[in-house]
C-alpha positions in Angstrom: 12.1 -10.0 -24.0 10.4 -12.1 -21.2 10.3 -10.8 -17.5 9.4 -12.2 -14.4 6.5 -10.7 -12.5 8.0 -9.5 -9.1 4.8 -7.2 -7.7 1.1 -7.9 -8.8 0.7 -5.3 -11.2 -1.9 -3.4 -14.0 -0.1 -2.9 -17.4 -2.1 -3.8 -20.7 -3.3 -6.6 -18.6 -3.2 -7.6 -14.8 -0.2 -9.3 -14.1 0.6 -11.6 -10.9 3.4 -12.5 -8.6 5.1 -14.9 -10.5 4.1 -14.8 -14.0 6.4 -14.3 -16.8 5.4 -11.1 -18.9 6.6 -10.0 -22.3 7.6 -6.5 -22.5 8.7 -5.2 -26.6 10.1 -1.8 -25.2 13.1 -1.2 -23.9 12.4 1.9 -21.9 9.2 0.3 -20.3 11.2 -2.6 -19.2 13.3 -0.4 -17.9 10.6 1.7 -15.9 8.8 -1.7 -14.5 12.0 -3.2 -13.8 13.1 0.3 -11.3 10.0 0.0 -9.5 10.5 -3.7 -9.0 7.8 -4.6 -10.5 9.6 -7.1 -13.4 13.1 -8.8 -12.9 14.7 -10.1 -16.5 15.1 -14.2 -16.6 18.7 -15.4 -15.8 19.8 -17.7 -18.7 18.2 -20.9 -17.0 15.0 -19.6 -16.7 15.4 -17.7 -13.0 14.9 -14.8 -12.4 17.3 -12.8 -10.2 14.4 -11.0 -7.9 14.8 -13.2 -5.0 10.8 -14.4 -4.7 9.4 -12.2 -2.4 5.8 -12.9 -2.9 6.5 -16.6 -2.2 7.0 -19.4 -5.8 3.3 -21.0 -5.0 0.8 -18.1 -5.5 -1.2 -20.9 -3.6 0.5 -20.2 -0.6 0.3 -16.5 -0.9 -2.7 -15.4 -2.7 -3.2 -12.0 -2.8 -4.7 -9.8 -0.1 -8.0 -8.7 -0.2 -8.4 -4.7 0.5 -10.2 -3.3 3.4 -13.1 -1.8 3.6 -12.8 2.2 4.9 -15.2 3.1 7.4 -16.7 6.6 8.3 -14.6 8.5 11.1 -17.4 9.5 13.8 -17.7 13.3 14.2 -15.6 14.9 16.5 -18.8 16.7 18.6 -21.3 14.0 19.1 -24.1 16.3 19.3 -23.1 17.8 15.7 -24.4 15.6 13.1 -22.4 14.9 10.4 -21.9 16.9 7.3 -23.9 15.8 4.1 -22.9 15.6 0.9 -24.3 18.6 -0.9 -24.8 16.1 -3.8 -27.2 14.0 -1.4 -29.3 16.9 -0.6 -31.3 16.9 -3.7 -31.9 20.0 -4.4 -34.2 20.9 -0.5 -31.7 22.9 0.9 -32.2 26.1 -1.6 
């Protein structure tokens, strides 16, 4: 049965906002479709999830992930802690 692609999401292949997605089993449709990540089509082709992500992926493209950066230490005057891994094999 065909589903509409609510959430960009990983399954057996990526899957974006807006996409239509086969799913054969029951019980996985069912799973996706709990965590909102699939809606089933309404009989003209609609689906009943509402659009969140927006109908043009153009206009909503999706959003790039930031970059972490390193907390500073707490005492200034402690450096901070290596990674043991890092340390290649001088500190025995």
């Amino acid at each position: 049965m065909k589903y509409k692609v609510l959430i960009q999401h990983f399954g057996d292949k990526q899957y974006w906002a807006g996409e239509s997605r086969e799913v054969t089993n029951e019980q996985d449709a069912g799973e996706l479709i709990k965590q909102g990540l699939i809606a089933p089509f309404d009989d003209d082709g609609d689906s009943g999830g509402g659009g969140e992500q927006g109908e043009n992926e153009q206009d909503n493209p999706p959003a790039e992930p930031k970059a972490k950066a390193k907390a500073p230490p707490k005492n200034k005057a402690e450096p901070a802690p290596q990674n043991k891994a890092d340390d290649n094999g001088q500190g025995e």
